[in-house]
PDB file of N, CA, C and O in Angstrom, chain B, residues numbered from 101:
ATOM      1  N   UNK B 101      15.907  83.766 -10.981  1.00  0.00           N
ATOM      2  CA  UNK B 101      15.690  82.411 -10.553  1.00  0.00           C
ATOM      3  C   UNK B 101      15.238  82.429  -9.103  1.00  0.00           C
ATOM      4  O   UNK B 101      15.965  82.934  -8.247  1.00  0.00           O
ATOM      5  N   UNK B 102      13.914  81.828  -8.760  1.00  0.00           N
ATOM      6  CA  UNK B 102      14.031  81.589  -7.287  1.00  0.00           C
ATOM      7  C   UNK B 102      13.367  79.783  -7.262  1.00  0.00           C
ATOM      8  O   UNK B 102      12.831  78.949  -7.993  1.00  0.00           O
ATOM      9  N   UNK B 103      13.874  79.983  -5.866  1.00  0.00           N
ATOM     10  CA  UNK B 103      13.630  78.181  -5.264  1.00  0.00           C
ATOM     11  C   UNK B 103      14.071  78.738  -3.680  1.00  0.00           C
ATOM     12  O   UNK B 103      14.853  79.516  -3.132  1.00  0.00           O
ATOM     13  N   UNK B 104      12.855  77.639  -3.332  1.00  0.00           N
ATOM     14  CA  UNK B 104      13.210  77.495  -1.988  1.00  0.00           C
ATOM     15  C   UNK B 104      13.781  76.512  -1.300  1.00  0.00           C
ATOM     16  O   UNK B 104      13.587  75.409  -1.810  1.00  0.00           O
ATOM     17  N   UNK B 105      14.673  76.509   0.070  1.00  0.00           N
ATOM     18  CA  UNK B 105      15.293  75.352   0.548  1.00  0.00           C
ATOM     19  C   UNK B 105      15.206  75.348   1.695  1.00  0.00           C
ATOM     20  O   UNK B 105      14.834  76.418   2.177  1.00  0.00           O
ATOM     21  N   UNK B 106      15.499  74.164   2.702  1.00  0.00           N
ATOM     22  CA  UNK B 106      15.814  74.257   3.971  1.00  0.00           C
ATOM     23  C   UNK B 106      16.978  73.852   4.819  1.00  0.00           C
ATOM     24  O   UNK B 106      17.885  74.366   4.165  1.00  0.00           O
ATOM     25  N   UNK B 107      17.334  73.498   5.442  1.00  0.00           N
ATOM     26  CA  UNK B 107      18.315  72.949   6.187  1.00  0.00           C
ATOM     27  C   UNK B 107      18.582  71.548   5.155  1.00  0.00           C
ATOM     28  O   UNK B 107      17.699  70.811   4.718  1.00  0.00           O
ATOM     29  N   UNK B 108      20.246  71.417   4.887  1.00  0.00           N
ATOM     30  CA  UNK B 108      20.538  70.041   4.689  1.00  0.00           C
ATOM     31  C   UNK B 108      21.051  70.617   3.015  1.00  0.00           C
ATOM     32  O   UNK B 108      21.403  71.730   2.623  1.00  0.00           O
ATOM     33  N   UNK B 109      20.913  69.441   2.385  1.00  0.00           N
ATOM     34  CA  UNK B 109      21.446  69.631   0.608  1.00  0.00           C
ATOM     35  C   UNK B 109      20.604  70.525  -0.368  1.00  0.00           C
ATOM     36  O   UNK B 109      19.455  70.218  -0.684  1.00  0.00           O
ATOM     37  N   UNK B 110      21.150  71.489  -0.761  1.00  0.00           N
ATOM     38  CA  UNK B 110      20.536  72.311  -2.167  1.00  0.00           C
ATOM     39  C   UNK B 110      21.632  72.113  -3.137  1.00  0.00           C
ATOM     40  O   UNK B 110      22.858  72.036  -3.060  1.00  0.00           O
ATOM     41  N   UNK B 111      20.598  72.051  -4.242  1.00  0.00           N
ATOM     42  CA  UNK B 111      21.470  71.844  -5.886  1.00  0.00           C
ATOM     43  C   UNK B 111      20.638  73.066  -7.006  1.00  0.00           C
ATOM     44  O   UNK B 111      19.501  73.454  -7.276  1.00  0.00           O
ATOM     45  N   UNK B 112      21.421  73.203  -7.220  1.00  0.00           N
ATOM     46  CA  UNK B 112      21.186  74.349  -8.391  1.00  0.00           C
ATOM     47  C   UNK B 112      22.523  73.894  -9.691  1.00  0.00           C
ATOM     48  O   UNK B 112      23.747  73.793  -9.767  1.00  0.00           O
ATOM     49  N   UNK B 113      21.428  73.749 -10.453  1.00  0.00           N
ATOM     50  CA  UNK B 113      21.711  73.289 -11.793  1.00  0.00           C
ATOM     51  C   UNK B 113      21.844  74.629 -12.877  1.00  0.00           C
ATOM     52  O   UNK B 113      20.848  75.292 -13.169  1.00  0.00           O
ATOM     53  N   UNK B 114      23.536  75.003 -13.560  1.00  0.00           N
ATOM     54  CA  UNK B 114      23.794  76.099 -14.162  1.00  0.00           C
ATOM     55  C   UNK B 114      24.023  74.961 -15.594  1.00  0.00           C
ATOM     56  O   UNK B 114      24.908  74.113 -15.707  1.00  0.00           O
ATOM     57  N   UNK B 115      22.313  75.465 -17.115  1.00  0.00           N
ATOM     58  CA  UNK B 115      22.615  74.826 -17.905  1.00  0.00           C
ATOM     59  C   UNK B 115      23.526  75.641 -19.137  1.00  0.00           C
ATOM     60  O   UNK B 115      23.918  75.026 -20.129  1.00  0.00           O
ATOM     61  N   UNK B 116      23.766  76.908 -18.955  1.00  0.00           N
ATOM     62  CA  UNK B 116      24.248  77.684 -19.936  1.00  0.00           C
ATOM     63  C   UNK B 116      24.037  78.970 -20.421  1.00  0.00           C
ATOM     64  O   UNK B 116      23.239  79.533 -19.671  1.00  0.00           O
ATOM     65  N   UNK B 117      24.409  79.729 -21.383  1.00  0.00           N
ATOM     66  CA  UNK B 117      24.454  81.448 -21.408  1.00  0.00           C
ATOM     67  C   UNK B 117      24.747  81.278 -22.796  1.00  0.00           C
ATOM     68  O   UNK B 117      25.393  80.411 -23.384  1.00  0.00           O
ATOM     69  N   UNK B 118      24.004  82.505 -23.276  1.00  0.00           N
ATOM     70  CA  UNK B 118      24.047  82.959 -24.644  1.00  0.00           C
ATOM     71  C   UNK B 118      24.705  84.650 -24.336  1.00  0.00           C
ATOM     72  O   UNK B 118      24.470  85.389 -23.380  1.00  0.00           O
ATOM     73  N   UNK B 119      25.459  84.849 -25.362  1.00  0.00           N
ATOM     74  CA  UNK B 119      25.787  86.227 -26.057  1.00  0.00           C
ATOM     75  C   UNK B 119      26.333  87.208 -25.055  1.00  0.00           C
ATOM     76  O   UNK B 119      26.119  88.414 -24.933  1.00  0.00           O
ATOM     77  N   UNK B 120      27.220  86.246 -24.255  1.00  0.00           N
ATOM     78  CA  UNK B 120      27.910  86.444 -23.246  1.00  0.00           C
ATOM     79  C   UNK B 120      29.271  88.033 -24.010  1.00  0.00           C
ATOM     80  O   UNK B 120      29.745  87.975 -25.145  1.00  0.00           O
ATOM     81  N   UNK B 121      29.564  89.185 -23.021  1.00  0.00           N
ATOM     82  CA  UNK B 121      30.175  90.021 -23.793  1.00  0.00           C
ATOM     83  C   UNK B 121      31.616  89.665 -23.797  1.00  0.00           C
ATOM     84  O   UNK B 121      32.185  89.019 -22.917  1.00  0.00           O
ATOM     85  N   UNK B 122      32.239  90.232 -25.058  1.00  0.00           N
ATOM     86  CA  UNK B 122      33.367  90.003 -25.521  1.00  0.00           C
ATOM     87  C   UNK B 122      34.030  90.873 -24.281  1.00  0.00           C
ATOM     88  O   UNK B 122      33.260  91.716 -23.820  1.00  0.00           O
ATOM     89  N   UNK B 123      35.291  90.805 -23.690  1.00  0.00           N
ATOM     90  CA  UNK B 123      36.035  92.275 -22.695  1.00  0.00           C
ATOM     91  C   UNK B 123      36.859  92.633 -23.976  1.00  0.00           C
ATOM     92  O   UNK B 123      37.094  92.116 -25.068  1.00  0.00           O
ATOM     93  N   UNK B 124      37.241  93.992 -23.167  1.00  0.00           N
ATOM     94  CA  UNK B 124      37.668  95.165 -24.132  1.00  0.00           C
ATOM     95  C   UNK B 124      38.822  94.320 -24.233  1.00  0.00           C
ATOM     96  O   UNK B 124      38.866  93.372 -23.449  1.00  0.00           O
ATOM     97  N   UNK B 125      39.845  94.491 -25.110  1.00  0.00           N
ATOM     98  CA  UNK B 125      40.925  94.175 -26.055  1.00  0.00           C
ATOM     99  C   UNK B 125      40.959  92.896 -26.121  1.00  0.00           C
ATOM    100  O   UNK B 125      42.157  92.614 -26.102  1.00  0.00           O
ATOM    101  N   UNK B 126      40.424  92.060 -26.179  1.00  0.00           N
ATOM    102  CA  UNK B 126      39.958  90.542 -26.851  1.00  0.00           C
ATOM    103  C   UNK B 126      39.783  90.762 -28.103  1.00  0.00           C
ATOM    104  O   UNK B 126      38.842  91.353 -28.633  1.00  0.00           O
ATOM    105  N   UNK B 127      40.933  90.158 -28.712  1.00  0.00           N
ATOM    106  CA  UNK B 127      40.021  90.418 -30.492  1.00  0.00           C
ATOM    107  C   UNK B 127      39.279  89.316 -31.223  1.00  0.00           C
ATOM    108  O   UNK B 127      38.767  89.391 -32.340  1.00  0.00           O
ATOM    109  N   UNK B 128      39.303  88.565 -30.626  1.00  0.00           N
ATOM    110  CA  UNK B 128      38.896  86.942 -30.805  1.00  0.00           C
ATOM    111  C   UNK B 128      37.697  86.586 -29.660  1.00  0.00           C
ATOM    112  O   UNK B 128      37.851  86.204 -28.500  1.00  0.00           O
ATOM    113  N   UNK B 129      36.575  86.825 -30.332  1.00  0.00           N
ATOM    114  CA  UNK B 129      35.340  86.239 -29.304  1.00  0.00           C
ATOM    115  C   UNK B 129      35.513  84.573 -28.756  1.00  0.00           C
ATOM    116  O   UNK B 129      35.243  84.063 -27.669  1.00  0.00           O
ATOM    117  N   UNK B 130      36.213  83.865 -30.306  1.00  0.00           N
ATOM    118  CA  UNK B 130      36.359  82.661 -29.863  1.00  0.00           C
ATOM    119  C   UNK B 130      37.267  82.090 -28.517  1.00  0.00           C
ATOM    120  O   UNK B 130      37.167  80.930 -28.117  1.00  0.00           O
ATOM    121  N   UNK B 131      37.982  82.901 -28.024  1.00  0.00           N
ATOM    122  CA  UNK B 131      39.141  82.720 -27.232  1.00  0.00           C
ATOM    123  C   UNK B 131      38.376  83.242 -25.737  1.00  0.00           C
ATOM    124  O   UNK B 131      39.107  83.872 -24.973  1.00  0.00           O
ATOM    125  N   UNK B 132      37.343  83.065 -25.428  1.00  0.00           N
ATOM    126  CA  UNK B 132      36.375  83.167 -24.217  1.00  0.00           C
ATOM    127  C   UNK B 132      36.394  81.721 -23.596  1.00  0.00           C
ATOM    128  O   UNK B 132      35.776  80.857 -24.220  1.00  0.00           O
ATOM    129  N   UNK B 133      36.919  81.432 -22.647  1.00  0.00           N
ATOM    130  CA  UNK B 133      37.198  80.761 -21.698  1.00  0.00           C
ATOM    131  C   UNK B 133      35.775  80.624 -20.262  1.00  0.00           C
ATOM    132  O   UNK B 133      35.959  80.462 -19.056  1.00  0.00           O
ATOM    133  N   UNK B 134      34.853  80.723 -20.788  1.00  0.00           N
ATOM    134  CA  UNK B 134      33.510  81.028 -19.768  1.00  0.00           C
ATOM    135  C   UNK B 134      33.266  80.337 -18.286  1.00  0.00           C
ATOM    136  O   UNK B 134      34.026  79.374 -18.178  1.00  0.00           O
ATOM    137  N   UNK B 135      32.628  80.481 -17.369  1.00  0.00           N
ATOM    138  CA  UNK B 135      32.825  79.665 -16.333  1.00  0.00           C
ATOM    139  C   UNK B 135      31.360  80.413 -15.362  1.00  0.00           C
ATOM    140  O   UNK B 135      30.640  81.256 -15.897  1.00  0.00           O
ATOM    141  N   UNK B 136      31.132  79.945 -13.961  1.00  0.00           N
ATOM    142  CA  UNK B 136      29.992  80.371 -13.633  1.00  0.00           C
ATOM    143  C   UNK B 136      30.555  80.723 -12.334  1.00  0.00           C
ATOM    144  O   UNK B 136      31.545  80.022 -12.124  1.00  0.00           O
ATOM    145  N   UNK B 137      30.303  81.573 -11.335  1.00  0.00           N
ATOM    146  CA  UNK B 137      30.304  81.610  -9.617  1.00  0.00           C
ATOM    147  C   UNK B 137      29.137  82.051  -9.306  1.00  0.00           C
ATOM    148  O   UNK B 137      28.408  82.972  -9.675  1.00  0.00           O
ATOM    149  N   UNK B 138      29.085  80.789  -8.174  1.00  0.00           N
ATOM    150  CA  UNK B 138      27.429  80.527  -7.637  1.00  0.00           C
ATOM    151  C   UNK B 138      28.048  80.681  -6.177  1.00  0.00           C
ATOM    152  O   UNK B 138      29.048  80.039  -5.856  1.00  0.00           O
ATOM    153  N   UNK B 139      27.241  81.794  -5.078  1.00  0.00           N
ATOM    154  CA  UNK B 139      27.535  81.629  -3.780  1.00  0.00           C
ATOM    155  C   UNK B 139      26.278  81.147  -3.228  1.00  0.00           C
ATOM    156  O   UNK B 139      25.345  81.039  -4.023  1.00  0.00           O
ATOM    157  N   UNK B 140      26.036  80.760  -1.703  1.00  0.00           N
ATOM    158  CA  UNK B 140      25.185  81.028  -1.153  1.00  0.00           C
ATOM    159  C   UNK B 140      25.283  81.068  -0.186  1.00  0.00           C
ATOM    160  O   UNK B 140      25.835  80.275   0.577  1.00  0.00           O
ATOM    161  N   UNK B 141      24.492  82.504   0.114  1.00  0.00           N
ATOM    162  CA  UNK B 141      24.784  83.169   1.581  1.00  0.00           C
ATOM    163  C   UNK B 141      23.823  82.422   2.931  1.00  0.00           C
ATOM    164  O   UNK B 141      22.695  81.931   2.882  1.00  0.00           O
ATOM    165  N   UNK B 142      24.533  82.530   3.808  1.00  0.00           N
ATOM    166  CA  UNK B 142      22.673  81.725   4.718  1.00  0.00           C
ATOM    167  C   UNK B 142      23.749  81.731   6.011  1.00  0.00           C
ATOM    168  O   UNK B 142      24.097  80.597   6.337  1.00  0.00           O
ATOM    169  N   UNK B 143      24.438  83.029   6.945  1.00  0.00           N
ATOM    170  CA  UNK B 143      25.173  83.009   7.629  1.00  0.00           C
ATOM    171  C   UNK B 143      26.388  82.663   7.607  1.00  0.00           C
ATOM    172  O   UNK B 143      27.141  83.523   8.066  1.00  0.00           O
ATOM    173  N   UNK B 144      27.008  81.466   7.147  1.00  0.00           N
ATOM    174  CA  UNK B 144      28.561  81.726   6.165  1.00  0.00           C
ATOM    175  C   UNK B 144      27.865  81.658   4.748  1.00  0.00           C
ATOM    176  O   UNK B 144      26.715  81.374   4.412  1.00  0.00           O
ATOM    177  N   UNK B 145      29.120  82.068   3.966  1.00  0.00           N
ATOM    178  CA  UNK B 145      28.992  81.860   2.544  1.00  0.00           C
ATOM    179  C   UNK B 145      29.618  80.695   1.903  1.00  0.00           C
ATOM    180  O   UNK B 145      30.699  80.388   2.406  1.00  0.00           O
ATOM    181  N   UNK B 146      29.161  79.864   0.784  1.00  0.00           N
ATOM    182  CA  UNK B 146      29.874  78.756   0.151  1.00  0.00           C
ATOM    183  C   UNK B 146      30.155  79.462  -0.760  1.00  0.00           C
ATOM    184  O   UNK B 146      29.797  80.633  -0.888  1.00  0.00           O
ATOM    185  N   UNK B 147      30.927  78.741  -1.610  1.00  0.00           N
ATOM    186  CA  UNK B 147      31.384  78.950  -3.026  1.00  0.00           C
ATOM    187  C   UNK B 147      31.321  78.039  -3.408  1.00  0.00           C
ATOM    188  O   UNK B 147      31.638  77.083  -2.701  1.00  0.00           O
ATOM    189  N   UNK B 148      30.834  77.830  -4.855  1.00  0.00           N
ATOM    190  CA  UNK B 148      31.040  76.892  -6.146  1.00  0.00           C
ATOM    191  C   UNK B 148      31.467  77.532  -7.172  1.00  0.00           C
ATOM    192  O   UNK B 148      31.263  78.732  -7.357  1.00  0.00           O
ATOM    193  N   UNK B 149      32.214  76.644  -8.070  1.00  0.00           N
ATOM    194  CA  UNK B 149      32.169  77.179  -9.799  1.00  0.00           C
ATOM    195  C   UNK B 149      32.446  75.977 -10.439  1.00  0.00           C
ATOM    196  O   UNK B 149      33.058  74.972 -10.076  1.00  0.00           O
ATOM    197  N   UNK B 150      31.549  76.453 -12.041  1.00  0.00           N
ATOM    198  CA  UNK B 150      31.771  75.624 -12.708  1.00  0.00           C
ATOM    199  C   UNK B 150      32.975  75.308 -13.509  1.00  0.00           C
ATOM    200  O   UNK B 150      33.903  76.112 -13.599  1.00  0.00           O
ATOM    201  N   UNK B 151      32.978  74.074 -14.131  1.00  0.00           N
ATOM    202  CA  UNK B 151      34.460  74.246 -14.840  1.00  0.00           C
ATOM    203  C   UNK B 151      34.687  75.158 -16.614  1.00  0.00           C
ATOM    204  O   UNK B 151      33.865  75.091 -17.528  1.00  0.00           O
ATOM    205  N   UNK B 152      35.898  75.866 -16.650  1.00  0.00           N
ATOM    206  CA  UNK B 152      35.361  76.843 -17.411  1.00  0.00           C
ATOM    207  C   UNK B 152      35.740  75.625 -18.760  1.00  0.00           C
ATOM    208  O   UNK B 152      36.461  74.637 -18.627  1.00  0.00           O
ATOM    209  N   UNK B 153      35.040  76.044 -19.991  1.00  0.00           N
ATOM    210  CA  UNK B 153      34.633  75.929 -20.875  1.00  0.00           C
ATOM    211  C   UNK B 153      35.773  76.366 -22.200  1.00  0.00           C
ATOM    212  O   UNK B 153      35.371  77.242 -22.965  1.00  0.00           O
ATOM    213  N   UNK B 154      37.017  75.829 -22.432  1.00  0.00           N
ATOM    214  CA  UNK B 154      37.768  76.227 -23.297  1.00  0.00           C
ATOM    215  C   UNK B 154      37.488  76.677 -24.880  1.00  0.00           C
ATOM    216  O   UNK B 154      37.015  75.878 -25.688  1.00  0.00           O
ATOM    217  N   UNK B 155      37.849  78.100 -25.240  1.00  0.00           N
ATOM    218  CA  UNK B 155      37.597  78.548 -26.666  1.00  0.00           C
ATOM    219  C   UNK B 155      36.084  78.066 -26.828  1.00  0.00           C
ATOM    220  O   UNK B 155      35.940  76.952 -27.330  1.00  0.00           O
ATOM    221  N   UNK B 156      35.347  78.523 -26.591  1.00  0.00           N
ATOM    222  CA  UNK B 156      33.765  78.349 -26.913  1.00  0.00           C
ATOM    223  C   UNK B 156      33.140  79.441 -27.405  1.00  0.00           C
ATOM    224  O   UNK B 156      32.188  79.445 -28.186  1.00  0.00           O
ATOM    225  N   UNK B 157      33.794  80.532 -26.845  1.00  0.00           N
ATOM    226  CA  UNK B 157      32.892  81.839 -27.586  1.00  0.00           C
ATOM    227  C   UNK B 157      31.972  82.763 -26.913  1.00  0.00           C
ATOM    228  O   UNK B 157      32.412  83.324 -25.909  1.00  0.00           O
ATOM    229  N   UNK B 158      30.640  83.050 -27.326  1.00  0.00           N
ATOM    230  CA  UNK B 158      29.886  83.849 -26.129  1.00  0.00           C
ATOM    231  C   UNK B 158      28.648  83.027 -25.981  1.00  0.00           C
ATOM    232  O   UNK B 158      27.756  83.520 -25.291  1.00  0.00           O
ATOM    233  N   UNK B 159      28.438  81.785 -26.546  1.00  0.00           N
ATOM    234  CA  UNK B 159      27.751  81.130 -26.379  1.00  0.00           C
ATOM    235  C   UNK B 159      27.809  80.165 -25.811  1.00  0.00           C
ATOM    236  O   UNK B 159      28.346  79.289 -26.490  1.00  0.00           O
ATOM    237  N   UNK B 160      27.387  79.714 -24.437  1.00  0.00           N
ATOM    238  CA  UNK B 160      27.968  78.253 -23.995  1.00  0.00           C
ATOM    239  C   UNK B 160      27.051  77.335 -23.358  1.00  0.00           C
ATOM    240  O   UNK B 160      25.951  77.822 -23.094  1.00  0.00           O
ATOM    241  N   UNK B 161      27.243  76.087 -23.037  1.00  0.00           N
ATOM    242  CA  UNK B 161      26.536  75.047 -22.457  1.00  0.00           C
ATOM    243  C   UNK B 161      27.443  74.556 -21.064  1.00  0.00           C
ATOM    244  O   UNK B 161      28.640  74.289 -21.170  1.00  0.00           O
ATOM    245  N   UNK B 162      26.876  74.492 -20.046  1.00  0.00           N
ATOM    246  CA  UNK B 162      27.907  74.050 -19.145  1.00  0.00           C
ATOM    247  C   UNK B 162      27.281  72.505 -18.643  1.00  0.00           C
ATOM    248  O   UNK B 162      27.996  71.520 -18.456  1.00  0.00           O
ATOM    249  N   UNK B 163      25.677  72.539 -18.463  1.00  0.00           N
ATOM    250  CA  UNK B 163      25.089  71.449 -17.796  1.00  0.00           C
ATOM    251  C   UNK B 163      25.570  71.014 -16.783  1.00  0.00           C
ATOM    252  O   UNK B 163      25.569  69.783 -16.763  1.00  0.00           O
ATOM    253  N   UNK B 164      26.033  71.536 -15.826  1.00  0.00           N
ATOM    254  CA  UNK B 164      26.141  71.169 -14.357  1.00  0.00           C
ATOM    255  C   UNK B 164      25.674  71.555 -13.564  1.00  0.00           C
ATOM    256  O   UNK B 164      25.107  72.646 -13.612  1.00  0.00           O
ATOM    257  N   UNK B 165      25.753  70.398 -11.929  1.00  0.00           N
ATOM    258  CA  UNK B 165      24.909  71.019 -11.101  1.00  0.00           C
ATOM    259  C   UNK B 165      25.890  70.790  -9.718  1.00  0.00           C
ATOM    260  O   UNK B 165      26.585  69.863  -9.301  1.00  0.00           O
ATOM    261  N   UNK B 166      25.480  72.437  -9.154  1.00  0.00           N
ATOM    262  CA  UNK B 166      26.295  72.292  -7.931  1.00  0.00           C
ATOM    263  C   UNK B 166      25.689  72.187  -6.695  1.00  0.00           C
ATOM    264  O   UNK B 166      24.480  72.418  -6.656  1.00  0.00           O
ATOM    265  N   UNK B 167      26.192  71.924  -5.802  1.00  0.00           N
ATOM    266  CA  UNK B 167      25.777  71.270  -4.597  1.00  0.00           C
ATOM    267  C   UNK B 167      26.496  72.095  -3.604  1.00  0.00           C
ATOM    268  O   UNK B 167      27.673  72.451  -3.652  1.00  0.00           O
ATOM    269  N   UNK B 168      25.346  72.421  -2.424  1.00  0.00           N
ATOM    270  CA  UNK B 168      25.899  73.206  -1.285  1.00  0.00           C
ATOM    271  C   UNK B 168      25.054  72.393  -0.344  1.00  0.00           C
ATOM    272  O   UNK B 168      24.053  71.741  -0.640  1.00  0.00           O
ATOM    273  N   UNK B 169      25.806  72.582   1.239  1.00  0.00           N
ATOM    274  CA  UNK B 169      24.953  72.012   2.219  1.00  0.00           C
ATOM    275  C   UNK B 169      24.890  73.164   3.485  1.00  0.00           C
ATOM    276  O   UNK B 169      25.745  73.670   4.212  1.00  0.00           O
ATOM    277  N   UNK B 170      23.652  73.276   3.368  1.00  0.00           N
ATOM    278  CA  UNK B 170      23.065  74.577   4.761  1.00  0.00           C
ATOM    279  C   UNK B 170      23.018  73.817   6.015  1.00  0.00           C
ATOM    280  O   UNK B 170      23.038  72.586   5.981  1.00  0.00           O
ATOM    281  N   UNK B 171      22.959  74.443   7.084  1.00  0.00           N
ATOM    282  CA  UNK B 171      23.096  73.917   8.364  1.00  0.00           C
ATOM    283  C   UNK B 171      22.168  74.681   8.964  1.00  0.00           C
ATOM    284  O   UNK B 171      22.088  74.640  10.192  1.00  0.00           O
ATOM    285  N   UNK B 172      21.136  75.672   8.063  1.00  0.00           N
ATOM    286  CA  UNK B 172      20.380  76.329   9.262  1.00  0.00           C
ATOM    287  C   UNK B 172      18.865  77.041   8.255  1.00  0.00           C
ATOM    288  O   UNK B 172      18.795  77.192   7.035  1.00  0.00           O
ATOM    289  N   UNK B 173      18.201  77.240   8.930  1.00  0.00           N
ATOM    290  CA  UNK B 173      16.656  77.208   8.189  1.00  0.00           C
ATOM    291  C   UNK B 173      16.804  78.771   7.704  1.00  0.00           C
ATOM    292  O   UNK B 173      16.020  79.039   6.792  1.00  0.00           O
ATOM    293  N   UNK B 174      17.430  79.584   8.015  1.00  0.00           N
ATOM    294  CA  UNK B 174      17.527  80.882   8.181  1.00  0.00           C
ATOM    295  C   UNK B 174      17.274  81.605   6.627  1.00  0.00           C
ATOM    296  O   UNK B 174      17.776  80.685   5.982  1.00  0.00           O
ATOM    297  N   UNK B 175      17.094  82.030   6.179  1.00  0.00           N
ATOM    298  CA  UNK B 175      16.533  83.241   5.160  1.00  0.00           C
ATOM    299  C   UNK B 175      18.243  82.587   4.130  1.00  0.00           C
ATOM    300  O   UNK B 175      19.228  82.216   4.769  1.00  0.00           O
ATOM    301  N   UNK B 176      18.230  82.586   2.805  1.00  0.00           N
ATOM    302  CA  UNK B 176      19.775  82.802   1.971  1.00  0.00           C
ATOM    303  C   UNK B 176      19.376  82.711   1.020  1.00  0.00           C
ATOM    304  O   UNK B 176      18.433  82.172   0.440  1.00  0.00           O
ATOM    305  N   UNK B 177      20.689  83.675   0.728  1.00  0.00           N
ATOM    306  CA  UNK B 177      20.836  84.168  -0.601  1.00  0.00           C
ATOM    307  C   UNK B 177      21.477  83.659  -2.167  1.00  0.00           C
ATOM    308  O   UNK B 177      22.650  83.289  -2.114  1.00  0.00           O
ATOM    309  N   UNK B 178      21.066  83.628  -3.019  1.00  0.00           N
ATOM    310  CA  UNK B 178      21.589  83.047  -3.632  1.00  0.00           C
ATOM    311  C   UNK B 178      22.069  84.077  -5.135  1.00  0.00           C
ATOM    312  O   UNK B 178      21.212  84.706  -5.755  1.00  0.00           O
ATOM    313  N   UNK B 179      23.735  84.086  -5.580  1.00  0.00           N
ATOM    314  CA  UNK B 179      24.276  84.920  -6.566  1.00  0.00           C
ATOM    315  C   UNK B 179      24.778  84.201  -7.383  1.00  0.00           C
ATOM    316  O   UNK B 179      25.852  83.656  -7.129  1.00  0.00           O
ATOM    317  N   UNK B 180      24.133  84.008  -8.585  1.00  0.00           N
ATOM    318  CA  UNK B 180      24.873  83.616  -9.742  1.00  0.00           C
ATOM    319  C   UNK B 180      26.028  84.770 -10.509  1.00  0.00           C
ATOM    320  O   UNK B 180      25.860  85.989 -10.532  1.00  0.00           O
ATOM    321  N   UNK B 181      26.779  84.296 -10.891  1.00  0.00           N
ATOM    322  CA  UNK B 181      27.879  85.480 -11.360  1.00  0.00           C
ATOM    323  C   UNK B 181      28.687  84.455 -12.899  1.00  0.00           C
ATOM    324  O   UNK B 181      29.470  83.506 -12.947  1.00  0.00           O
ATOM    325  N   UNK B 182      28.292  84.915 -13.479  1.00  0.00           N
ATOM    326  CA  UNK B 182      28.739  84.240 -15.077  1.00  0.00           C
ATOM    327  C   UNK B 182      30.361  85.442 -15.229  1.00  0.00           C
ATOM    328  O   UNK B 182      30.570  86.614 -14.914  1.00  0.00           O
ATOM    329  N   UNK B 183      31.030  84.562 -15.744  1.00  0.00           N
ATOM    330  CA  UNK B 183      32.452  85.347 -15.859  1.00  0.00           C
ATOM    331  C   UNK B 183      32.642  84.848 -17.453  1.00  0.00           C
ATOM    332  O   UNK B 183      32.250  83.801 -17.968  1.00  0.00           O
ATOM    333  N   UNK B 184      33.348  85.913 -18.022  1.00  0.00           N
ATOM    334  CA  UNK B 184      33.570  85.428 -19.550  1.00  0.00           C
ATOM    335  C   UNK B 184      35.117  84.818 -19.426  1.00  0.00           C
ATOM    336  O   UNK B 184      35.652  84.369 -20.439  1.00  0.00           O
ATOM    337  N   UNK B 185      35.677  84.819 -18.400  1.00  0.00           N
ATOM    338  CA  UNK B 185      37.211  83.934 -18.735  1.00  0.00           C
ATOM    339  C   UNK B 185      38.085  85.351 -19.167  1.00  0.00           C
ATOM    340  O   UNK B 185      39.285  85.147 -19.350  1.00  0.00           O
ATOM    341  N   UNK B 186      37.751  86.349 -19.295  1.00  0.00           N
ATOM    342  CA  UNK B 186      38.957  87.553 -19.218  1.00  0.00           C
ATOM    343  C   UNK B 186      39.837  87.146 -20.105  1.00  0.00           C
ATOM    344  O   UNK B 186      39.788  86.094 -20.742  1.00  0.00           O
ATOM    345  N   UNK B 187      40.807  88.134 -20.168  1.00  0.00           N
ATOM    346  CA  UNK B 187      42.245  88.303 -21.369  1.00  0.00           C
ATOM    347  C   UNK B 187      42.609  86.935 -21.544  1.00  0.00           C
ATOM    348  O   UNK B 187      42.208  86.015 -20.832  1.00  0.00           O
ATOM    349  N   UNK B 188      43.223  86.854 -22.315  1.00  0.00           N
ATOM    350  CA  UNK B 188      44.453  85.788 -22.792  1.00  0.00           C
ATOM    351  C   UNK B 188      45.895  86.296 -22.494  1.00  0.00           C
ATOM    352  O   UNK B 188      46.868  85.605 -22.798  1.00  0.00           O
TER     353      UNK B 188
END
């Protein structure tokens, strides 16, 4: 994914993930709890996440959009990080 931004409000919109992996001793794909972490770097770092997604599986829809606010024109980075929601 790229986009560019400048100083002030960026939104990045996370609509969803397919065939997301099961973790080792999960025996139940359905019992995936999914969720997203979005940083962006640009001299401090923010954090967002989405809200996770109960018993859905490895397939999911989240349709949200998160919102960060920069304070400086400077070069940043941006890391999406999809988490499957781990053990039960």
């Amino acid at each position: 994914m790229y986009f560019s931004c400048f100083a002030g409000d960026v939104e990045t919109q996370i609509i969803g993930a397919a065939g997301l992996p099961c973790p080792e001793g999960l025996k139940d794909i359905q019992k995936l709890d999914p969720y997203v972490k979005v940083e962006l770097r640009s001299g401090e770092t923010e954090k967002r996440e989405t809200r996770r997604k109960k018993n859905v599986g490895a397939n999911v829809i989240w349709n949200e959009t998160l919102a960060f606010h920069r304070v400086s024109d400077n070069l940043a980075f941006v890391r999406y990080h999809p988490n499957n929601g781990g053990l039960k």
